[in-house]
N, C-alpha and C positions, 0 to 999 in steps of 0.2 A: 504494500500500500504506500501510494506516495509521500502522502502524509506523515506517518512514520519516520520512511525515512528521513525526509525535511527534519524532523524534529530530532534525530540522532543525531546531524549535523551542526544543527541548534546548539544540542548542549553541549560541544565542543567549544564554540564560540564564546558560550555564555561563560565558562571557565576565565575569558580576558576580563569581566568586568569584577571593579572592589564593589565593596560596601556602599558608598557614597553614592556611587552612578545607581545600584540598585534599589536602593533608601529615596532616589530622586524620582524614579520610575515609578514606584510605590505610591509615593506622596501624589503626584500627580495624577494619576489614572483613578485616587482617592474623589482629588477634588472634581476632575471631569464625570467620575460616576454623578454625583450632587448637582453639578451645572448640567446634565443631562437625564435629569432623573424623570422628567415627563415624557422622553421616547422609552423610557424603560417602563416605565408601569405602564405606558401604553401596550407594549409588548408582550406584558404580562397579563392584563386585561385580555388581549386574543387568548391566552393560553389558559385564563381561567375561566373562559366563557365557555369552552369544549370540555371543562369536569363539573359535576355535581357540587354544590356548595357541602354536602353531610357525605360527600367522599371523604376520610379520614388526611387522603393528603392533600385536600385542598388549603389548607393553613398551611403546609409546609410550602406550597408551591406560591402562594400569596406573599407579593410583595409591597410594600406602604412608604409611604414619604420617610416614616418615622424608620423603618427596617433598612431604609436604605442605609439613613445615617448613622444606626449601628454597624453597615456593612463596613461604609468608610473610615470611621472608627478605627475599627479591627483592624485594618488595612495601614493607619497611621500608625497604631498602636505595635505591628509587626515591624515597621520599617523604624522605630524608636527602640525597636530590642538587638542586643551584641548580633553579629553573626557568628554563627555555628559552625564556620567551616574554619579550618586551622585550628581548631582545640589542639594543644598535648595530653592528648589521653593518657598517656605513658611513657616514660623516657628513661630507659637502662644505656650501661657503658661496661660493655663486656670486655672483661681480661687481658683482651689482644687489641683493647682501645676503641673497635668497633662501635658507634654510638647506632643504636636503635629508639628511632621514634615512632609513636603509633597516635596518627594524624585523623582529625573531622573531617571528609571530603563529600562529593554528594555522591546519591545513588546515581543521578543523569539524567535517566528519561524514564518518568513515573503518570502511569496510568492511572486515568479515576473514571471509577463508573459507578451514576448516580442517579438515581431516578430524580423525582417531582420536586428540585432541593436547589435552586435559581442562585442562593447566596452560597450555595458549594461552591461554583463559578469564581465569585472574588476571593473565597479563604484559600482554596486552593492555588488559585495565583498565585497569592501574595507568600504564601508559605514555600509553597517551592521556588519562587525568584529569590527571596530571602537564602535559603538554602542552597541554592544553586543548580536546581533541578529544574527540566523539563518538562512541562504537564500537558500529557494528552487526556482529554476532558471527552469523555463520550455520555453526555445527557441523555434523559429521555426525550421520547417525542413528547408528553406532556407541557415539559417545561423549554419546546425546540425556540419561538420567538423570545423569550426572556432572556437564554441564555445566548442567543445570536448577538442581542441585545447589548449585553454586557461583556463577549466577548470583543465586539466590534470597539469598545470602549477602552479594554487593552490595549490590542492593537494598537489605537491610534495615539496611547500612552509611549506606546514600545519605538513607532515609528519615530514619536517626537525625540527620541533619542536615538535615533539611528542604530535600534535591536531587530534581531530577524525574530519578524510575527511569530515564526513557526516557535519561537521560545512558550506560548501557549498556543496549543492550539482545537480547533474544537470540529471531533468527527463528526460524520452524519449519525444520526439519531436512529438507523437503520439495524436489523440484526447482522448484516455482514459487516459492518466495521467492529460491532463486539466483538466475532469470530478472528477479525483481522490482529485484533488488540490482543484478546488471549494467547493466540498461539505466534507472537511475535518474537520467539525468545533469538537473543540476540540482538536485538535492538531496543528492546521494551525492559529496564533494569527491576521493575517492581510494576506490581497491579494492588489498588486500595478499592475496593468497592463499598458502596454507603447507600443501603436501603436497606429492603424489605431481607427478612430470612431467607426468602425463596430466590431474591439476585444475589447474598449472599454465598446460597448454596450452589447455585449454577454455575458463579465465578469459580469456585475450590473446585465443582468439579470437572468443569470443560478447562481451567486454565493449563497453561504448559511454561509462562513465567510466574515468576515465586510472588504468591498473594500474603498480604495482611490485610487478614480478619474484619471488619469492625460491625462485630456483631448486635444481632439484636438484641435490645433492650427488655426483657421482664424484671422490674425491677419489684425492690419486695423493701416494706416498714414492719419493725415488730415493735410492737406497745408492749413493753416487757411490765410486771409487776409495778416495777420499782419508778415506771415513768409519769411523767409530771404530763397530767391531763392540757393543761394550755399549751405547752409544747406542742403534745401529740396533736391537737385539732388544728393549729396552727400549719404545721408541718404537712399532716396529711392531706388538708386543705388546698396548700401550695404546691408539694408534689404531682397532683391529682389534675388539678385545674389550671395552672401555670399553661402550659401548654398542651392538650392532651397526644398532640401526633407529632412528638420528640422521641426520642427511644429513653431519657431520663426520668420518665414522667410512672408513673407510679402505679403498677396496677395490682399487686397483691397487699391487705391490711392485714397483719397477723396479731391476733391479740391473742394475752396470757387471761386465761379463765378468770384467774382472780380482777378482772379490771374489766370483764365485762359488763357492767353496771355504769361504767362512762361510755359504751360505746354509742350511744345516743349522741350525748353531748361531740364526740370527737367528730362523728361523722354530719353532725346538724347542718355547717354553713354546706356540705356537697350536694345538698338539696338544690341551693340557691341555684348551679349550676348542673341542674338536671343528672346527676350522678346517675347510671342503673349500678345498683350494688347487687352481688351476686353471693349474697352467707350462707353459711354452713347451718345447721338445725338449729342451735344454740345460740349466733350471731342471730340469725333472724327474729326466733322468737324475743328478744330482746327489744330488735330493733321495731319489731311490728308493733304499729299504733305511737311512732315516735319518729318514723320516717315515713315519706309519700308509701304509700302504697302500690302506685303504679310506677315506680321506681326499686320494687324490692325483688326480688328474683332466689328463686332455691340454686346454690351450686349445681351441675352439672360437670360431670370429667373433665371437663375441655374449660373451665373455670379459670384451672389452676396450669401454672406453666403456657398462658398465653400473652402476649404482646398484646393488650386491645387498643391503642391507637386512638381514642374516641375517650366519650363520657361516661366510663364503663368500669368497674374493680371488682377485683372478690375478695371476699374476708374468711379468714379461718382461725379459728380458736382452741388454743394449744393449752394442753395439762400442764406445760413444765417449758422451758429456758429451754432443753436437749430439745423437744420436740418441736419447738423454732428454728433449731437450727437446721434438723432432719428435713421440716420444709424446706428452706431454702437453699438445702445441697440437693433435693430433687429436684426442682422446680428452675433455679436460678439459671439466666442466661452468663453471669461472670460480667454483668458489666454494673450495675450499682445498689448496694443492699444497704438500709440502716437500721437503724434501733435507736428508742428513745427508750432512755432508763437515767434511773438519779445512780444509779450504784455504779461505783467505778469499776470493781468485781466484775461485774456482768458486762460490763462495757469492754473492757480487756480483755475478757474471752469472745466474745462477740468480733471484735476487729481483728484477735489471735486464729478463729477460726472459719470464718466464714471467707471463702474462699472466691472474692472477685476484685477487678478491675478497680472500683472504687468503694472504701466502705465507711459509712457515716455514721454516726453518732450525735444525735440529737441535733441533724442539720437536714433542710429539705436534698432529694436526689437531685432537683433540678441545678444542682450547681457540679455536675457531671458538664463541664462546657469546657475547652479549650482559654476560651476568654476571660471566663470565672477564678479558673486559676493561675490566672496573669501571664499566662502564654499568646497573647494579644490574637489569637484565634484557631483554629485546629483543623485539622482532615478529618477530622474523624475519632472517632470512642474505639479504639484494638481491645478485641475481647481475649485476646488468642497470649499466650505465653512467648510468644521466642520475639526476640528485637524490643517488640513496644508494647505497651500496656497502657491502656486508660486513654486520656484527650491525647491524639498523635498533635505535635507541634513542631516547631525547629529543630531540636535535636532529634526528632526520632525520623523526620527527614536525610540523615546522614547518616554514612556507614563509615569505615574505617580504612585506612593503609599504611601501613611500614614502611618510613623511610631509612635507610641504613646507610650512612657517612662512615668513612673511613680514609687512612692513607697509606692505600697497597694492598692491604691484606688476602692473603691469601689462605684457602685451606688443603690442609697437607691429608688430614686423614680423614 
């Protein structure tokens, strides 16, 4: 595919420029996104006139005056952080005087494939220019004029500085450019994919370059014993309805028996925002005649260990601290679990055992974000173990090389 290779060629180039010319680039495709933000929502408006407004990923695809300017933001807030490349990771001086360095460099040329997700578009720019990578962008057709949109906007960033386009560049929206992107190995150094479980899983299994993860989101709250009820309603309130078609957003309540007698109170304001709650015998009878009615639902198998995406949770009610945990090591996708509890006890074994990507402690998931924790924006949530874990940023953008100085040496045996 031509495209590709353009873009191999790209990230040889991009190797000439520092920090500064990159940081200039940034900054300004920042301000021009703002000075042209009413051919962008125009764009977006075509694109969200073709989905359902109670499609789950209509909010993700939806862009606002106000989103823009967080986009920009992000985008300054990237080009105001160190760069990543040239760290010394390591630096030994072997016996025979040998010096060995182990240097930040980039991967090169990094594939993203993303569904209904318009503002993946600028994070992803800004994150691999800063790093020194390449990014081929293959959107959905959902989000095809938005992101034409905002790529066109690049561009004409890239131009003002005399960079080759191809340094971003954006496929067709087609199934054979996927095809062309997975099985590019050799020219394609990494593939990140950022949706639904089911592109997740299609990416791992048709690719033939090496993927990172950033899997879906079920994330899990347990109201332990020991937790302070205004917390808990607080929290689950903001995880739940913050946003609900994020993958940080909240959709299993796990409460300890002893505390069911607040779960009225904790779940009251999720009324407001038309919650469906999905309890267990015990959770419901509680809740019935204290929540809507036509908002209360019996669990179903398919309750527990789902992503819902929407205005939707299930709650389950545990004998014991173990049997929360047992939940959420069946259940959990590995990408953000917490617990609200006063006991430090429980909280230390809670963060010592539960086993994911991010794990909280009397703090809403919703700060599962790139930007949240001052990494001025992210690719993406890695669910996966090897390389990266949790918001990928600038450094998990870069891999490593050995440089080896010396004068003469030779080896004899």
């Amino acid at each position: 595919m031509e495209q590709i290779k353009q873009a191999v060629t790209a990230s040889r180039l991009l190797l000439m420029y520092d920090d500064e010319q990159i940081n200039r680039v940034l900054s300004d495709a920042a301000e021009m996104l703002l000075e042209q933000q009413v051919k962008v929502l125009a764009a977006n408006e075509e694109d969200l006139s073709r989905m359902q407004p109670d499609d789950p990923k209509y909010d993700r695809l939806k862009l606002t005056s106000e989103r823009l300017v967080g986009i920009a933001s992000d985008m300054k807030q990237v080009a105001s952080l160190p760069s990543p490349l040239g760290r010394v990771l390591s630096e030994t001086k072997r016996p025979n005087g040998m010096s060995i360095k182990k240097i930040s460099v980039p991967f090169g040329v990094i594939g993203i494939i993303y569904e209904a997700r318009p503002n993946v578009t600028f994070d992803v720019f800004s994150l691999c220019l800063k790093s020194g990578n390449v990014c081929l962008l293959k959107g959905g057709s959902d989000a095809e004029k938005s992101n034409i949109a905002l790529v066109n906007i690049i561009h004409d960033a890239l131009k003002k500085h005399s960079m080759d386009q191809a340094i971003c560049t954006l496929l067709p929206s087609d199934r054979d450019a996927t095809t062309a992107l997975l099985k590019a190995v050799g020219s394609v150094d990494l593939i990140i994919p950022r949706g639904s479980s089911a592109l997740i899983n299609y990416v791992r299994e048709n690719a033939r370059v090496p993927v990172i993860e950033t899997g879906a989101g079920i994330c899990h709250t347990y109201f332990d014993k020991d937790g302070d009820r205004e917390k808990g309603r607080e929290i689950v309130y903001n995880a739940k309805t913050r946003r609900v078609s994020v993958c940080n957003a909240l959709d299993c309540l796990i409460i300890h028996q002893d505390r069911l007698s607040d779960l009225p109170y904790i779940c009251e304001k999720l009324a407001e925002k038309r919650v469906v709650v999905c309890a267990d015998e015990r959770a419901l009878g509680v809740l019935s005649g204290h929540y809507p009615t036509a908002l209360l639902q019996s669990v179903t198998p398919q309750s527990y260990g789902t992503e819902f995406l929407d205005y939707k949770m299930s709650i389950r009610t545990v004998r014991s601290f173990d049997e929360a945990l047992a939940h959420i090591a069946q259940y959990s996708s590995k990408h953000s679990e917490c617990i609200i509890s006063e006991s430090a006890e429980t909280i230390r074994v809670f963060e010592q055992m539960v086993d994911a990507a991010c794990v909280y402690a009397n703090v809403s998931t919703a700060f599962t974000d790139g930007a949240q924790f001052g990494f001025g924006a992210e690719i993406g949530i890695s669910t996966q173990k090897l390389h990266a874990r949790g918001p990928m940023a600038l450094p998990e953008l870069t891999t490593y090389k050995y440089i080896i100085e010396g004068n003469g040496q030779v080896r004899c045996s």
